[in-house]
C-alpha positions as CSV (number, residue, x, y, z in Angstrom):
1,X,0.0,0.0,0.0
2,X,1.5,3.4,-1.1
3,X,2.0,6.3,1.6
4,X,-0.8,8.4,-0.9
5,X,-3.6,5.0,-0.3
6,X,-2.8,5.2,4.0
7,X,-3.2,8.7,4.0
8,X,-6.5,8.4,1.9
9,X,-7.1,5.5,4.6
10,X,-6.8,7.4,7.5
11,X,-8.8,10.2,6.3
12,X,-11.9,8.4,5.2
13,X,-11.9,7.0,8.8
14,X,-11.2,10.0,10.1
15,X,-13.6,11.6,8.1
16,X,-16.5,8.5,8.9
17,X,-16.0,9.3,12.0
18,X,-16.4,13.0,12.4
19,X,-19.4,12.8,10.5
20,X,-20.9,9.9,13.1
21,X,-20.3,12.4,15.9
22,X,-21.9,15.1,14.0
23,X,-25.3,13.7,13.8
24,X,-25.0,11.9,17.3
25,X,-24.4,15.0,18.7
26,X,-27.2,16.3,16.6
27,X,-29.4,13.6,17.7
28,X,-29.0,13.5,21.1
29,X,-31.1,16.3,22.1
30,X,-34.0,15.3,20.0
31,X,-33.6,11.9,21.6
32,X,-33.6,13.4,25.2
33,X,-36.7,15.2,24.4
34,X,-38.9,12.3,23.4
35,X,-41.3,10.6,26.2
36,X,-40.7,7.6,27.6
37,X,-43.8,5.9,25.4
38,X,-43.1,7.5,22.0
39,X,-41.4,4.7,20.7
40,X,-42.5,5.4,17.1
41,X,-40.9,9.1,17.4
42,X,-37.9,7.6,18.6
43,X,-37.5,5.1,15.9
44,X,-38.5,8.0,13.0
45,X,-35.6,9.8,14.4
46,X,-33.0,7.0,14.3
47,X,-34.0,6.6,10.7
48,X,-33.7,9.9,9.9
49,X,-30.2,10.4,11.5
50,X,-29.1,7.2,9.5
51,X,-25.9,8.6,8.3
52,X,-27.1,7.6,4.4
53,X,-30.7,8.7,5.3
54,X,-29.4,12.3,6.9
55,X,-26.4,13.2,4.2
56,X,-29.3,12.4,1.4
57,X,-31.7,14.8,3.1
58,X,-28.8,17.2,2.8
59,X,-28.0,16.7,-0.2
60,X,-31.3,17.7,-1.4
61,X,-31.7,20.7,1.1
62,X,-28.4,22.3,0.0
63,X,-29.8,23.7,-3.0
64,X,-32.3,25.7,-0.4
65,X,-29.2,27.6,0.5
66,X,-26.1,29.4,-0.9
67,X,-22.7,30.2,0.5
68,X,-21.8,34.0,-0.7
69,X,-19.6,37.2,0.1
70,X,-22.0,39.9,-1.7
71,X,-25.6,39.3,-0.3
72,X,-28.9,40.7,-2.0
73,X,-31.6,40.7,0.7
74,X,-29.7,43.5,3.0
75,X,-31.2,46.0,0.1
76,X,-34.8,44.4,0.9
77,X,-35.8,41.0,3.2
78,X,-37.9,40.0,0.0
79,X,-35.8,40.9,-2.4
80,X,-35.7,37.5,-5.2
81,X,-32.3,37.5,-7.3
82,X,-28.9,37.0,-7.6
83,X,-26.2,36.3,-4.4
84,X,-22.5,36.2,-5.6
85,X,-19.8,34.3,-4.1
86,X,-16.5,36.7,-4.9
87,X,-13.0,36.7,-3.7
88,X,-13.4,40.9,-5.0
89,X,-11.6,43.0,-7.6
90,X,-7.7,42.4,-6.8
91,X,-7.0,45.1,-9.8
92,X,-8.6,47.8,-7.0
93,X,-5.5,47.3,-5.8
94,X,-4.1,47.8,-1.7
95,X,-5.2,52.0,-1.0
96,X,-9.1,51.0,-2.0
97,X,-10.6,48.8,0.9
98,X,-13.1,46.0,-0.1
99,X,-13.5,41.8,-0.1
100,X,-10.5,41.6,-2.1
101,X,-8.0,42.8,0.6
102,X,-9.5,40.1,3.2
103,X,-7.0,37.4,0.7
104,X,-7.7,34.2,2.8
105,X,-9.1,35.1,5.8
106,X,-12.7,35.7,4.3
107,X,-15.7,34.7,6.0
108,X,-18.2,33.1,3.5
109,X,-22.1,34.0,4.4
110,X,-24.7,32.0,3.6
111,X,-28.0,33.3,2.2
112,X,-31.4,30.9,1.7
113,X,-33.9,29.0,4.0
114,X,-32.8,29.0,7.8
115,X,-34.2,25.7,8.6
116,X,-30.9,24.3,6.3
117,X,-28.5,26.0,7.8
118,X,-27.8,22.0,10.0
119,X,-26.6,21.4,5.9
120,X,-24.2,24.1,6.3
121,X,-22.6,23.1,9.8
122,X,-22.0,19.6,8.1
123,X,-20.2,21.0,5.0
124,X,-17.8,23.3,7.9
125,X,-16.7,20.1,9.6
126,X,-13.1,20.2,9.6
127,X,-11.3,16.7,9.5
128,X,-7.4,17.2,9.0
129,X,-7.0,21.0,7.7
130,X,-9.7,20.2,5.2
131,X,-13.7,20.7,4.9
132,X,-16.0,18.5,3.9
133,X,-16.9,21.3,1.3
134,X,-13.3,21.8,0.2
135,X,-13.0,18.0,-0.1
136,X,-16.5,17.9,-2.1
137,X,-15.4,20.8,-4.3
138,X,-12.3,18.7,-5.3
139,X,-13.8,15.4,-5.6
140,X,-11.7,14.4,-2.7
141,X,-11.2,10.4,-2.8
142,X,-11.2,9.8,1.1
143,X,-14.6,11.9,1.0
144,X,-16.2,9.3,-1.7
145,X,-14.9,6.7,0.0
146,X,-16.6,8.1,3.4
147,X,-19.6,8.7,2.9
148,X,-22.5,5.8,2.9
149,X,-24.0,4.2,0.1
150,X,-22.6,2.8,-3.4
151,X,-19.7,5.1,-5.6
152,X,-22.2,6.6,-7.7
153,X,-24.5,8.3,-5.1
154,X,-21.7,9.2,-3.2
155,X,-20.5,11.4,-6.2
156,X,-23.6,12.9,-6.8
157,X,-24.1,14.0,-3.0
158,X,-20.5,15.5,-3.6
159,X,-21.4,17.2,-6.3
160,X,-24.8,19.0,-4.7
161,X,-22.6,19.8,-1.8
162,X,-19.8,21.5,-4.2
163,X,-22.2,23.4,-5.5
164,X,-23.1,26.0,-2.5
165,X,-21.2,28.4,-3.6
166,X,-23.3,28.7,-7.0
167,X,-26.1,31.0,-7.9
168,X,-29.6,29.5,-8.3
169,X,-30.5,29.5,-11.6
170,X,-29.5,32.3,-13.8
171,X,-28.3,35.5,-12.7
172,X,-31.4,38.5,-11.8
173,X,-32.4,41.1,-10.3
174,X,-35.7,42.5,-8.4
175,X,-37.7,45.4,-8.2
176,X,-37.3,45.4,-4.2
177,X,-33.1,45.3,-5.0
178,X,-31.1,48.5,-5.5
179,X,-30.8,49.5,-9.1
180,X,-28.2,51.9,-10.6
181,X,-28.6,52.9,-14.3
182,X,-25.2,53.9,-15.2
183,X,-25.6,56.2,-18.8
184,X,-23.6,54.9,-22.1
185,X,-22.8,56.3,-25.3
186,X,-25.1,57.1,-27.5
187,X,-27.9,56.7,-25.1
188,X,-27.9,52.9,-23.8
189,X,-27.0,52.3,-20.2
190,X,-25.6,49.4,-18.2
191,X,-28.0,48.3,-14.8
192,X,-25.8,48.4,-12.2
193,X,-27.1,46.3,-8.9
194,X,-25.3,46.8,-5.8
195,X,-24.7,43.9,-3.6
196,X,-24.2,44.2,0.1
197,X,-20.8,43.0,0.7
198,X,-21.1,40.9,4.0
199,X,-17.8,39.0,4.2
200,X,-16.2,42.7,4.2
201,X,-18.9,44.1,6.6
202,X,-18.1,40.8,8.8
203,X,-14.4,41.8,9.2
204,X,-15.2,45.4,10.2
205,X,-17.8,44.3,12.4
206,X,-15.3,42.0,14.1
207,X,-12.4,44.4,14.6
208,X,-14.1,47.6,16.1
209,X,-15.9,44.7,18.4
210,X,-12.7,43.4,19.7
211,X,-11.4,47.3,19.9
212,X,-14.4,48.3,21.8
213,X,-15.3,45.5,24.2
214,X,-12.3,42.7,23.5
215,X,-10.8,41.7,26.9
216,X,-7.5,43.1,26.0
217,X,-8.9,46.2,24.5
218,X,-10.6,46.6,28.2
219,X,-7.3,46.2,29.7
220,X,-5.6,48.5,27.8
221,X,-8.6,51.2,28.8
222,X,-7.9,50.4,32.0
223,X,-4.0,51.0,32.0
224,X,-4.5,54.1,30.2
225,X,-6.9,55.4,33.3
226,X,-4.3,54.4,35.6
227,X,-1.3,55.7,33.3
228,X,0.5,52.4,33.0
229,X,2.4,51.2,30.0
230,X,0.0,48.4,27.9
231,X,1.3,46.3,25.1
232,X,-2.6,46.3,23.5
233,X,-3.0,50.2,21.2
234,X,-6.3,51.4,21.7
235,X,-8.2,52.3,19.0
236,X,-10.9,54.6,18.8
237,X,-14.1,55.2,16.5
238,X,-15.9,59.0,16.9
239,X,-19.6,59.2,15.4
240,X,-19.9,55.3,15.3
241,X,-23.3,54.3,13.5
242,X,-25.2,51.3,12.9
243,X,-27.3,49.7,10.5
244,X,-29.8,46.8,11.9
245,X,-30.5,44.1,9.1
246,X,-33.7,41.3,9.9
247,X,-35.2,43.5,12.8
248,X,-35.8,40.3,15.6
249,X,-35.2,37.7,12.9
250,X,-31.9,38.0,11.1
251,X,-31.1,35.1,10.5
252,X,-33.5,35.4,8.1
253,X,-31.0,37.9,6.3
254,X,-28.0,36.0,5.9
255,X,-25.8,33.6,8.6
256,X,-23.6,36.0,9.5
257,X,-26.5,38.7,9.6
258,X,-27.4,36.4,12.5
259,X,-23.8,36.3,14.0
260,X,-23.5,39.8,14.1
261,X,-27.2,40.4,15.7
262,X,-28.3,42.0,13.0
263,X,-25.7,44.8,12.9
264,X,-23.8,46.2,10.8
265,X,-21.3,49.2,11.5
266,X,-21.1,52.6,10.0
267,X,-17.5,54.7,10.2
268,X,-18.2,58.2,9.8
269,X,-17.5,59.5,6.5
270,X,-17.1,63.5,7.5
271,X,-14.0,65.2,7.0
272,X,-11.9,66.3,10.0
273,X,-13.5,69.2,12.2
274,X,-11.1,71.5,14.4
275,X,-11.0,75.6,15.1
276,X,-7.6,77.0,14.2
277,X,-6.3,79.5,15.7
278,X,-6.4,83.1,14.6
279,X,-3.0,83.8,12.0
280,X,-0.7,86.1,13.9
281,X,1.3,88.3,11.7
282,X,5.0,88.3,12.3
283,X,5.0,91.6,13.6
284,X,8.2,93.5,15.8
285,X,10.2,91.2,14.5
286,X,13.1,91.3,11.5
287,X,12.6,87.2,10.9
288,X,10.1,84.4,11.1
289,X,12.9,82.2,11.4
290,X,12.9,83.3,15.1
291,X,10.9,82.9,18.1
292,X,7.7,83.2,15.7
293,X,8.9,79.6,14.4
294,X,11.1,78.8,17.2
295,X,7.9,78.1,19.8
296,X,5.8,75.9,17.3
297,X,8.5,74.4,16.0
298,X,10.4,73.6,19.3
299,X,9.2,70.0,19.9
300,X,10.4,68.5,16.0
301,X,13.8,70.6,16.1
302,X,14.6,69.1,19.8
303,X,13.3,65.4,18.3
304,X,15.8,66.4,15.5
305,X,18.6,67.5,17.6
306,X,18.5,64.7,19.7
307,X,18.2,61.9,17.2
308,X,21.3,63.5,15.5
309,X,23.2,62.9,18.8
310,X,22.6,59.5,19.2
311,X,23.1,58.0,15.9
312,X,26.5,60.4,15.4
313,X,29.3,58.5,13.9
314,X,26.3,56.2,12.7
315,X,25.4,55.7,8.7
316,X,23.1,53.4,7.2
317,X,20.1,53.5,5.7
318,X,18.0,54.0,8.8
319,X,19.5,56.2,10.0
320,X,19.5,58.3,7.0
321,X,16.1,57.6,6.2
322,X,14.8,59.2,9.2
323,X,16.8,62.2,9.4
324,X,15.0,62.9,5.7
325,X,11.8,62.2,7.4
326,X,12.0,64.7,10.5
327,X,13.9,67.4,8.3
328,X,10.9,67.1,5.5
329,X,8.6,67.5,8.8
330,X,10.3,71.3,9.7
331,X,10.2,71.7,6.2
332,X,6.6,71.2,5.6
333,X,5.5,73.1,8.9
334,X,7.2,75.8,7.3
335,X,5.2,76.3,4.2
336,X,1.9,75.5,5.8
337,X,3.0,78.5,8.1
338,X,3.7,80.9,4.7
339,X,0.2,79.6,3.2
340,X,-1.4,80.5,6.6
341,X,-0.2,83.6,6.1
342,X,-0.9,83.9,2.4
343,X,-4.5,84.7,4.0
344,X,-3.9,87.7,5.6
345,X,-5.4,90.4,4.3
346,X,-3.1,92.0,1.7
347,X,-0.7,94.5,2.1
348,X,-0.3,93.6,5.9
349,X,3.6,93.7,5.4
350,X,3.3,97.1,4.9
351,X,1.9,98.3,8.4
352,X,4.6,100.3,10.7
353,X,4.8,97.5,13.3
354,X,6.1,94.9,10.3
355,X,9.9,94.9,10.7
356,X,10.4,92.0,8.5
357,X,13.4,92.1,5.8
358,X,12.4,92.4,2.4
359,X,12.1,89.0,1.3
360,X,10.7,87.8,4.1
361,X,7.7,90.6,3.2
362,X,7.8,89.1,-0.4
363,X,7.4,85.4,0.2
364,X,4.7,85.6,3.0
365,X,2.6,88.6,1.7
366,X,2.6,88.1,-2.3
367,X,-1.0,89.3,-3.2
368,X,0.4,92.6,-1.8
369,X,1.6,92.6,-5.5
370,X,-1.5,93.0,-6.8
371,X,-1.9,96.5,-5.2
372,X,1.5,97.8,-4.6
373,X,2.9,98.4,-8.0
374,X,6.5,99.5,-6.5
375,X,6.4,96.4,-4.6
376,X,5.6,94.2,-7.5
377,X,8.4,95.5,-9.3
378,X,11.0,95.0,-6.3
379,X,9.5,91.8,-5.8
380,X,10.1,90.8,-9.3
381,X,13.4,92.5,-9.8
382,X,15.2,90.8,-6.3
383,X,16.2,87.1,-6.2
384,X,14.0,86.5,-2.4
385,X,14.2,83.2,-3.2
386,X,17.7,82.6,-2.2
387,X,18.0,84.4,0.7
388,X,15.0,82.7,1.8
389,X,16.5,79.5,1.2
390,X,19.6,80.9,3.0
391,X,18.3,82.3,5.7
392,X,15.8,78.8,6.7
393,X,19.3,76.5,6.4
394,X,21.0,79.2,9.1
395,X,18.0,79.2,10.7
396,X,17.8,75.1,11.4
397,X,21.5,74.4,11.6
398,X,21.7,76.8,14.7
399,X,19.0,75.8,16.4
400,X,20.3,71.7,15.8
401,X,23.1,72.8,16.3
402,X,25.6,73.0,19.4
403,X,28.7,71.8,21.7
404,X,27.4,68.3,21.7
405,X,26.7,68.5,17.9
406,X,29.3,70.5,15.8
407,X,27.1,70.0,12.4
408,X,29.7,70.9,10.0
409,X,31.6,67.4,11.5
410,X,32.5,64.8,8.6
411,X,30.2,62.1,10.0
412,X,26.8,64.4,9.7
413,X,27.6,64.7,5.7
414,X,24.0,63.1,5.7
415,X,22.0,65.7,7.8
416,X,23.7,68.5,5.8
417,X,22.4,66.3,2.5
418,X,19.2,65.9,4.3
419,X,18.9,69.8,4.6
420,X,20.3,70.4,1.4
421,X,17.3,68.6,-0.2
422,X,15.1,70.3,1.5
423,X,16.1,73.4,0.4
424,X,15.7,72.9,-2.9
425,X,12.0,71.5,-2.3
426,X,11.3,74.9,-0.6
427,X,12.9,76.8,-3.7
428,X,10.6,74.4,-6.0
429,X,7.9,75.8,-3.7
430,X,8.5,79.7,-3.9
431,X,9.3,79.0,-7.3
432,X,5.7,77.9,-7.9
433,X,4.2,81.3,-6.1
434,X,6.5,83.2,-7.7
């Protein structure tokens, strides 16, 4: 006997057995609830659990159901159409969310008459990493040789049971399902008909479960209120919603309708909401690159500073990769700061209190321009750009700079390359403003 025919061998017992324990177990209760003088009930039951008896019943009732990931009655309890069964659209590709980024880890629903859903539980028995729909699906040989009854009839319950995960008939759709008519050239139109996609909704509705009221998530609360360090992050979800599918019945909906209660979250889909505060002119002052700068950029120049202490005399890739990042972070402050500014009324450069140099004045109020005809000329006629680039490289090296961290040293030839690309995107920017 080849190693192939014992491994066969073991599963079909294996897999004989499984399904024994299954109905037993299924059995039992029934059994338990039958009178002590309903013999003839009892004896119905036995030959209804018959393992040939009950996997021919399901056989036939597993065309009453279907196994799907995009569902059609969340539109409408009655609607009457088409359920899909779809691993998604991998072309969407990784920054669009949807069933194709679940990859293996999808739950399958299942849509059709509740009363088979006992069909469904059978086809999810696990016996040695494998279903017994998988092994129906491929025809399995320990399967066939499994299940009760002659070759023949064990292949055609195999191949009812494969087919879960097929439509019913052909494909439709129904007045009480969502409709899109989506317009085409020369006036035709494709009907579009959104399905609810439940394995995806599934997922969701797993995670911010476990992130709200997961034991570890709890814990993690909990450490936070008494300020101790937690290994779980928190997450957080503001303006929460939910749907409710099948009202006190929804496993009428779909299974995993019924698994989630009936619910179905809702992120919210509003954009972010803050007041900013009021833009301050740099007034009494000859530079931004000062304490105007200095105070709100204090926290990212001292993360800078220090970071450049501990990895001096230290090159690799890392390394280098983050003092781009935290120099592109100044950098970027920086210009939001100019475009804050860009809304000040203009002209306010030219108030008696503005002490600002003059191409300071020109890069952070340049719709003065459009009033000041003798500024617009200067403006035009004086390269601002340089000395603005100049004066923001002075500006961080001194305020990175230091005893500790001599920055014109051999070893930081990376922070000066760092700061020398940023530059240059700052020129790009004043170049486009010009």
């Amino acid at each position: 006997m080849t190693t192939t025919t014992q491994q066969s061998s073991k599963d079909s017992s294996a897999l004989r057995a499984a399904i024994e324990d299954f109905l037993a177990e299924r059995l039992k209760p029934k059994l338990e609830a039958i009178k002590g003088d309903q013999e003839e009930k009892r004896d119905k039951l036995l030959k209804e659990y018959a393992p040939e008896a009950w996997i021919a019943s399901a056989a036939r009732r597993v065309s009453q159901i279907q196994q799907v990931t995009h569902a059609l009655k969340f539109s409408h309890p009655d609607a009457r159409g088409t359920s899909l069964s779809s691993p998604g659209n991998p072309s969407a590709g990784p920054s669009l969310v949807g069933t194709h980024t679940l990859t293996d880890s999808t739950a399958p629903d299942v849509v059709g008459n509740a009363a088979a859903l006992d069909v469904l539980k059978f086809l999810r028995l696990v016996v040695n990493g494998k279903s017994i729909l998988e092994r129906s699906a491929s025809a399995d040989p320990a399967l066939l040789e499994a299940l009760p009854g002659d070759e023949a009839q064990s292949r055609e319950w195999m191949l009812a049971f494969a087919g879960l995960t097929e439509p019913k008939g052909d494909h439709a759709s129904h007045k009480l399902a969502k409709q899109l008519y989506w317009p085409l050239d020369e006036g035709g139109y494709h009907l579009l008909a959104p399905l609810f996609p439940s394995s995806l909704v599934h997922r969701v509705w797993e995670t911010i479960r476990d992130d709200r009221f997961g034991d570890d998530a709890k814990a993690a609360r909990e450490a936070r209120k008494e300020k101790q360090p937690h290994a779980r992050a928190l997450h957080e979800y503001p303006n929460l919603a939910m749907l409710k599918f099948g009202g006190t019945k929804p496993q009428n909906i779909s299974q995993l309708n019924s698994e989630r209660h009936g619910e179905a979250y809702l992120l919210a889909a509003l954009p972010p909401s803050w007041i900013s505060d009021a833009i301050r002119p740099p007034l009494h002052t000859e530079s931004i690159f000062g304490p105007y700068l200095n105070r709100p950029l204090f926290r990212l120049t001292k993360i800078l500073r220090e970071f450049l202490i501990k990895v001096k005399g230290i090159n690799n890739v890392h390394i280098r990769g983050k003092i781009a990042e935290l120099v592109q972070a100044i950098g970027d402050e920086i210009i939001l700061t100019a475009a804050r500014l860009h809304e000040l009324p203009p002209g306010w450069s030219a108030a008696p209190d503005c002490r600002l140099v003059e191409a300071e004045r020109y890069w952070l109020d340049p719709y003065r321009a459009l009033e000041d005809d003798e500024f617009a000329q200067q403006r035009t006629a004086t390269d601002w750009r340089t000395t603005i680039c100049d004066r923001y490289g002075n500006w961080l090296n001194a305020r990175i700079g230091g005893d500790r961290l001599p920055v014109g040293d051999p070893e930081h030839t990376e922070w000066k390359a760092a700061l020398g690309h940023e530059i240059r995107m700052l020129r790009e920017e004043l170049d486009s403003h010009a």
